[in-house]
C-alpha positions as CSV (number, residue, x, y, z in Angstrom):
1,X,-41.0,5.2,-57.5
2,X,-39.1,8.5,-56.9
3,X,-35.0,8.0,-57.9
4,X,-34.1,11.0,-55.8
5,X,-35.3,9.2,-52.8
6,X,-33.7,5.8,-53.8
7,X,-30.3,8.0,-53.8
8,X,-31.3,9.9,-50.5
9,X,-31.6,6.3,-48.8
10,X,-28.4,4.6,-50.3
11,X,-26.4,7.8,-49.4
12,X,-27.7,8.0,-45.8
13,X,-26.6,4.0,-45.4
14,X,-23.5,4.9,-47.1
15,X,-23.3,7.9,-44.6
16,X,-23.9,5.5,-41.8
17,X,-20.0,4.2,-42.2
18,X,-18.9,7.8,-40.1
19,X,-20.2,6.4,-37.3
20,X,-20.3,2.8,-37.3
21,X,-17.6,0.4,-38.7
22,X,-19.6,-2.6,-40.6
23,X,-19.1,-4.1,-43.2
24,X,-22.0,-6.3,-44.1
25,X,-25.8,-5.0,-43.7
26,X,-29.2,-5.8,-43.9
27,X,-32.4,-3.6,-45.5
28,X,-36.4,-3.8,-44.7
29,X,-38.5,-1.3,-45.5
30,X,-41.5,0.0,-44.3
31,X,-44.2,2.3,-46.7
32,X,-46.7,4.2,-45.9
33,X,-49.6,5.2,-48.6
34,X,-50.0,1.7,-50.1
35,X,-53.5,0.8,-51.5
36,X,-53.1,-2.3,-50.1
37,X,-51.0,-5.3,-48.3
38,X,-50.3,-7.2,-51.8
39,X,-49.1,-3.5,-53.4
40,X,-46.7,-3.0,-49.8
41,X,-45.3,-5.8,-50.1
42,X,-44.3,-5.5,-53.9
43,X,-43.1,-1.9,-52.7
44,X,-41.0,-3.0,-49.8
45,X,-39.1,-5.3,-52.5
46,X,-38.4,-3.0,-55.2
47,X,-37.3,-0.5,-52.4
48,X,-34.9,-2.9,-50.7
49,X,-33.9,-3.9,-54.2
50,X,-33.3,-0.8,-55.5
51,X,-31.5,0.9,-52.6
52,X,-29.3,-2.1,-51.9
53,X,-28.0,-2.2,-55.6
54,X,-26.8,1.4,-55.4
55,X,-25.2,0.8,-51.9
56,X,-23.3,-1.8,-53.8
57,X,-22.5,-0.2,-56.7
58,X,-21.3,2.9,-54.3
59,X,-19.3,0.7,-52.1
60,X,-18.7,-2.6,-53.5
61,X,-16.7,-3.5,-50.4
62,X,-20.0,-3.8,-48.5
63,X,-22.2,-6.9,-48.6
64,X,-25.9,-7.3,-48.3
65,X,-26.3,-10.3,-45.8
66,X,-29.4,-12.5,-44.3
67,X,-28.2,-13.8,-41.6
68,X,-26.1,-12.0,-38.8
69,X,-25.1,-8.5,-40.4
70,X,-23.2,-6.3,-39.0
71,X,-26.3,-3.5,-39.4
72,X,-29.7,-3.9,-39.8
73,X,-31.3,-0.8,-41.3
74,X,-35.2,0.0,-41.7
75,X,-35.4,2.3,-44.9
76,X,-38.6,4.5,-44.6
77,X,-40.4,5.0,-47.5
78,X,-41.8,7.5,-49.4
79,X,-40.3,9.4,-46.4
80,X,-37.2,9.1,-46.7
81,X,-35.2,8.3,-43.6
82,X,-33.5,5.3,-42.2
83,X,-33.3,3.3,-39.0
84,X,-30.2,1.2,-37.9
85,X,-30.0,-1.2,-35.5
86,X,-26.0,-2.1,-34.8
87,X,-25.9,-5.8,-34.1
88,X,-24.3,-6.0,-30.9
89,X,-20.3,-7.1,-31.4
90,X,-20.0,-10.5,-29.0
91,X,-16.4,-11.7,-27.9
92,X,-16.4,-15.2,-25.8
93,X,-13.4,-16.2,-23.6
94,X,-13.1,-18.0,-20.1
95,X,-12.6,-16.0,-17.2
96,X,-10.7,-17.0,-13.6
97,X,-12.3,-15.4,-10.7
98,X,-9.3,-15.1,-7.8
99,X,-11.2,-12.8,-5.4
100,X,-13.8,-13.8,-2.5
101,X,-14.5,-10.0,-2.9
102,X,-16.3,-9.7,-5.8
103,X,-19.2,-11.1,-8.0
104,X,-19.2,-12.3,-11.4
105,X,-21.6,-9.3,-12.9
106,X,-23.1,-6.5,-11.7
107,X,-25.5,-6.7,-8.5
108,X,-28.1,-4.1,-8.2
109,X,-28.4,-2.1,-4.4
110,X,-31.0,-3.8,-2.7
111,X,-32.1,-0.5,-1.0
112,X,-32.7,1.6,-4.1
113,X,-32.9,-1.2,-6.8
114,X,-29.8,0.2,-8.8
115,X,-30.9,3.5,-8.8
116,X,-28.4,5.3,-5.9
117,X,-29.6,5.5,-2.7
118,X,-27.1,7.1,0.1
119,X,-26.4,3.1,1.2
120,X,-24.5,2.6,-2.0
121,X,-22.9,5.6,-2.0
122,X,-24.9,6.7,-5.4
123,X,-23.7,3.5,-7.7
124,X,-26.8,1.9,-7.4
125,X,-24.4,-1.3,-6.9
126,X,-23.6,-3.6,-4.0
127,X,-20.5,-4.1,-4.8
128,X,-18.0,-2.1,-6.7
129,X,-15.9,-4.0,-8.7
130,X,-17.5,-7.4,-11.0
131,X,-15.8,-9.2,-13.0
132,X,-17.7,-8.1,-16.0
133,X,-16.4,-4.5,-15.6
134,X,-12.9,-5.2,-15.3
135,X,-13.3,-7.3,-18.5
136,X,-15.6,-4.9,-20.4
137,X,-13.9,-1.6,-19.6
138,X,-11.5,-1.6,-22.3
139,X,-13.5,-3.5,-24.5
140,X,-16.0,-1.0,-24.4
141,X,-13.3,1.8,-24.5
142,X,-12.0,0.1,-28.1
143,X,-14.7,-0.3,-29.6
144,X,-17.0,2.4,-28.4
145,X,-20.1,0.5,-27.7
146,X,-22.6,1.9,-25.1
147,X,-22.8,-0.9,-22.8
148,X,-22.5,-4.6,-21.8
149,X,-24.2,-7.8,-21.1
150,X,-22.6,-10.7,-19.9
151,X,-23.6,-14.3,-20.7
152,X,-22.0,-17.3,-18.9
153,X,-22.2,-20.7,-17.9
154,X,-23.4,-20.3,-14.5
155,X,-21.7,-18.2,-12.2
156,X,-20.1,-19.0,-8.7
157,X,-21.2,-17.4,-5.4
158,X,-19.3,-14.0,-4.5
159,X,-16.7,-15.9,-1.8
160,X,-16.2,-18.5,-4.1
161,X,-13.4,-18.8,-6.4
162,X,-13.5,-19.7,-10.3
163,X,-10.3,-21.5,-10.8
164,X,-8.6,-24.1,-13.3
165,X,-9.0,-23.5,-17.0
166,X,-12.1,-21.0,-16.1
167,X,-15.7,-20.4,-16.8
168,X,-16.9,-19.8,-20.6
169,X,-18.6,-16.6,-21.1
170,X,-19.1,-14.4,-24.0
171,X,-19.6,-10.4,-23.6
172,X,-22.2,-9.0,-25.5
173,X,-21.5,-5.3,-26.6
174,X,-24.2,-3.1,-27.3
175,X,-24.2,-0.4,-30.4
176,X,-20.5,-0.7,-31.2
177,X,-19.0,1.6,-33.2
178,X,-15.8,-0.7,-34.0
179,X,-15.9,-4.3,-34.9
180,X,-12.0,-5.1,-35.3
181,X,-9.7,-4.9,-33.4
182,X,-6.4,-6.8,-31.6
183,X,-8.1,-8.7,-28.5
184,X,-4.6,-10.2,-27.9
185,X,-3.3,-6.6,-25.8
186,X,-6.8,-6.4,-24.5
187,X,-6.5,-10.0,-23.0
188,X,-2.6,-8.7,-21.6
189,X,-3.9,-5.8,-20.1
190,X,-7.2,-7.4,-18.1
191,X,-4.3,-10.2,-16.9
192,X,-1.7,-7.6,-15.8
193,X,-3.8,-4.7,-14.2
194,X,-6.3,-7.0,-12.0
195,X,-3.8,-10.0,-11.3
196,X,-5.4,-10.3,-7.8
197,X,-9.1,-10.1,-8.8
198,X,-9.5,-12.3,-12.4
199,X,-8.0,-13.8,-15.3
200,X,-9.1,-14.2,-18.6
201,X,-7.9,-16.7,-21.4
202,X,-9.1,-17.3,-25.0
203,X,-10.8,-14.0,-26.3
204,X,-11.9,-13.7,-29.7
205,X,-14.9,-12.8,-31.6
206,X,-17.9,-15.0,-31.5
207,X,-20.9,-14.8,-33.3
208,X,-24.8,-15.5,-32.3
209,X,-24.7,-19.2,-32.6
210,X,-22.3,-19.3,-30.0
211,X,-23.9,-17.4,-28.0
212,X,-27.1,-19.2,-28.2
213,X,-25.6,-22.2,-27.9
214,X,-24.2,-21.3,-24.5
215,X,-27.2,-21.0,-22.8
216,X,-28.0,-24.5,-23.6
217,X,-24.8,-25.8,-21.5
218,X,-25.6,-27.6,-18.1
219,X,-22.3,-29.3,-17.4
220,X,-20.8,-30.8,-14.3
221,X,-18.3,-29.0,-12.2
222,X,-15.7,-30.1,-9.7
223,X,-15.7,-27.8,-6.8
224,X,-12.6,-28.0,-3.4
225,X,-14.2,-26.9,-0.2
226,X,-12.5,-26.6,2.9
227,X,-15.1,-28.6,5.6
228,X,-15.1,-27.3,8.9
229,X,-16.9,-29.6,11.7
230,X,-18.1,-27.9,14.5
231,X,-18.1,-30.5,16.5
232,X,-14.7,-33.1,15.7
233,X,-15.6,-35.9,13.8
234,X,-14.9,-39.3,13.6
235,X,-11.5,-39.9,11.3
236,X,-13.0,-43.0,10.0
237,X,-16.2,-41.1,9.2
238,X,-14.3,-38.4,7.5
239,X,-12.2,-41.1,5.5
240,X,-15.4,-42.7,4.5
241,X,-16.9,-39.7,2.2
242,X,-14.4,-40.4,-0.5
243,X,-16.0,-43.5,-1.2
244,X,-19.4,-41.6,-2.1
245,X,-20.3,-42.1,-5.8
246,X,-23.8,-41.3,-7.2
247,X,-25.5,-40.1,-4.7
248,X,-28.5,-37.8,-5.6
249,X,-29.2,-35.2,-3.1
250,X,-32.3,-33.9,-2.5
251,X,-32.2,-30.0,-2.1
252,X,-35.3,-27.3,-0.8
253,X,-34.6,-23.8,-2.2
254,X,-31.8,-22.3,1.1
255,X,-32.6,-20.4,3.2
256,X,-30.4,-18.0,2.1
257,X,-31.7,-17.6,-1.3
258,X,-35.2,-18.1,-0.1
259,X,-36.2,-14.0,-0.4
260,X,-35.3,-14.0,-4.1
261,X,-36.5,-17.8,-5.5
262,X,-39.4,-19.9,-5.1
263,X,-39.2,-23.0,-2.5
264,X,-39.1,-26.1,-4.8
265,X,-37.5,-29.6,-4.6
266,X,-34.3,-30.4,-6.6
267,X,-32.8,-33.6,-7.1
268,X,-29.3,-33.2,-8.1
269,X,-26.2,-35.8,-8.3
270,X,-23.0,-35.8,-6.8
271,X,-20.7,-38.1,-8.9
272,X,-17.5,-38.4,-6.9
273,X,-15.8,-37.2,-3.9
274,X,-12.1,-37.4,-2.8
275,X,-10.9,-35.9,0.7
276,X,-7.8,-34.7,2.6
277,X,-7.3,-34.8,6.0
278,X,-4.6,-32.9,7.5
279,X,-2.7,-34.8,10.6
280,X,-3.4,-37.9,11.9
281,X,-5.3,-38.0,15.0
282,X,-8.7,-39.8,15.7
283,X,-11.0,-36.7,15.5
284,X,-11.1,-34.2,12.4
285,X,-12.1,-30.8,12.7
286,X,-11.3,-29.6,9.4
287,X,-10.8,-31.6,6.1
288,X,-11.1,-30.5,2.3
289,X,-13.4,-32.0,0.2
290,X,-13.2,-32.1,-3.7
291,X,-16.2,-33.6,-5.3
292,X,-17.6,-33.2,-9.3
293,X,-21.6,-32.5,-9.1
294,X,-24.3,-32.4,-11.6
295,X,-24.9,-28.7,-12.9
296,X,-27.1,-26.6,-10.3
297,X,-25.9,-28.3,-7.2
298,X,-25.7,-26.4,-4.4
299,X,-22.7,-27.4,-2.6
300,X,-22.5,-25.2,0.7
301,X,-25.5,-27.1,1.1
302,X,-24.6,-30.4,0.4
303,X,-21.5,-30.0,3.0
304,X,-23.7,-28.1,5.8
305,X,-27.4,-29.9,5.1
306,X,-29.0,-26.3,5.3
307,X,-31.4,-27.5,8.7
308,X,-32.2,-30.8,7.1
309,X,-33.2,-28.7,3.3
310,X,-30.4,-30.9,1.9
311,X,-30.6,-34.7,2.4
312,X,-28.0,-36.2,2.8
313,X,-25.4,-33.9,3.3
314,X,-21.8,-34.4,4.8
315,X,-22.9,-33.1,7.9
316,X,-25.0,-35.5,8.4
317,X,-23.5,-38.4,7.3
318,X,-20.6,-37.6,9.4
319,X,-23.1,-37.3,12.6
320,X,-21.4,-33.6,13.2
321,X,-22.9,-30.1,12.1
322,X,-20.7,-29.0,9.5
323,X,-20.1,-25.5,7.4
324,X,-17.9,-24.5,4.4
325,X,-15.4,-22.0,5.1
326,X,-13.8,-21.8,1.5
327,X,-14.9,-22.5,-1.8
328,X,-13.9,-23.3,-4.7
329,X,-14.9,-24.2,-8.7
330,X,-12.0,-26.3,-10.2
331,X,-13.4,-27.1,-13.4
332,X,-16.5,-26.3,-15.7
333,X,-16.5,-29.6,-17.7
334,X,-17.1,-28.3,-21.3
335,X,-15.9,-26.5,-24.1
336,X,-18.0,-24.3,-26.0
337,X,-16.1,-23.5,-29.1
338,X,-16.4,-27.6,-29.8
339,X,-19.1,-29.7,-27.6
340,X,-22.7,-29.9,-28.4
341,X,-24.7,-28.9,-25.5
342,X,-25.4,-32.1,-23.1
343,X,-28.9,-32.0,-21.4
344,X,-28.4,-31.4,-18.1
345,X,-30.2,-29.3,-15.1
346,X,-30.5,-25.7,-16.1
347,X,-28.8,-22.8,-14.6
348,X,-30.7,-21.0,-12.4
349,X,-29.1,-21.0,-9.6
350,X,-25.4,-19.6,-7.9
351,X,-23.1,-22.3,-7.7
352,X,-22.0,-22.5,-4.1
């Protein structure tokens, strides 16, 4: 085995530090010129052993590690080059949505398919503000990563409002060049220069556990809708929808998601409703509803029926067509950082 190219290796890992902050990494190594599988694999193992040791010895600060390392690096041998990989840096929080305006994450033009079309004025975005963005912008600017993904339990219609304690997500930074840093001013800044678009609450660093683990979450939510009937209902009727508990829906694909999802049958639960009315005279023409549902209900539905898609629905129980005007999520029932994922419907759909 050649020494100088042991050295070249643990130097160019060593070398990797001017660009990337880590401070625990992982080596594989792939050979060429083997006489055979058994004789690669013996290779690949002294190589790794070999050029880790001397990282070590170099940098005793820096720790080889299995499992979630900062840096994964492919050393190629007898050739002597490398190949990171930065493990993206992941931070999870909860997030308050306060606009009708704008959507959770980023929504591709539908004209040009995110590539810029003269309709989106060259974005290649519908909208152009998310709530991702305003979050990842100086996240990204601290800790120089080249981009963003954002992961999230479910995520609440564009007009609809994410309210209460807020929805748990976790930002997922690709090819950071910084790990550390002080999310406390980050979390100050996102609160104080979009006030009337979002909140955030909780940041800190998560790891890819958590991450997994958050796609496993199908909790209930409580949702407030303001009811509009467009045709007066009957007080007592109205009066009567708080006493709803249990009821499973039945819900066809709507309409108005029908051009991006399959038409299938859902059954979903709604486990409570309360209501206020506001006056007192014999017909109602608009009423709030607050109701907790099983995960992947679709609620606008629920209230309006969707032409018969959704059975029951308030609408018709109420004998009275009926839309939602305003909505809004109160309350994702779970914690992340300290539940176990419940079994649950999945999330597929927007919550609205």
């Amino acid at each position: 085995m050649d020494g100088r190219v042991i050295e070249s290796l643990a130097r160019q890992v060593l070398a990797l530090r001017g660009e990337y902050a880590f401070d625990t990494f992982w080596l594989g190594t792939r050979v060429k010129g083997a006489e055979d599988e058994a004789t690669a694999t013996a290779l690949k193992r002294e190589v790794n052993r070999r050029v880790g040791e001397r990282v070590e010895r170099l940098a005793p600060e820096l720790l080889a590690r299995l499992q979630s390392p900062d840096v994964r690096i492919t050393l190629n041998y007898p050739e002597g080059t490398i190949e990171p990989r930065v493990t993206p840096l992941l931070i999870y929080g909860r997030y308050r949505k306060l606009s009708r305006q704008i959507p959770q994450s980023r929504w591709p033009c539908r004209w040009c398919g995110g590539q810029g079309c003269a309709r989106c004025g060259g974005t290649g975005k519908r909208f152009a503000v998310t709530v991702e963005e305003l979050l990842a912008g100086p996240i990204l600017a601290l800790s120089g990563a080249t981009g963003s993904k954002f992961h999230s339990i479910g995520r609440e219609d564009v007009d609809a409002r994410m309210l209460g304690r807020g929805r748990p997500f976790i930002l997922e930074c690709r090819d950071p060049r910084r790990r550390t840093f002080d999310l406390g001013p980050v979390q100050e800044q996102v609160n104080r220069e979009h006030a009337a678009e979002m909140g955030v609450e909780e940041l800190r660093f998560a790891d890819a556990a958590l991450r997994d683990r958050l796609r496993l979450f199908a909790p209930d939510k409580t949702y407030s809708a303001v009811v509009h009937c467009l045709v007066p209902a009957a007080r007592a009727r109205v009066e009567a929808l708080a006493g709803l508990r249990g009821v499973e829906l039945t819900q066809e694909t709507p309409r108005r998601v029908l051009h991006r999802r399959p038409n299938r049958v859902r059954r979903r639960t709604v486990r409570e409703c309360a209501i206020e009315i506001p006056g007192d005279g014999p017909r109602v023409e608009r009423f709030r509803i607050t109701l907790r549902a099983e995960s992947g209900t679709y609620i606008k539905e629920f209230i309006s029926g969707d032409e018969g898609r959704t059975r029951p629905s308030v609408g018709g129980l109420l004998g009275a067509p009926c839309d939602c005007i305003e909505l809004d999520v109160l309350e994702v029932h779970c914690d992340p950082l300290r539940d176990a994922p419940g079994r649950g419907a999945a999330q597929e759909v927007d919550e609205g």
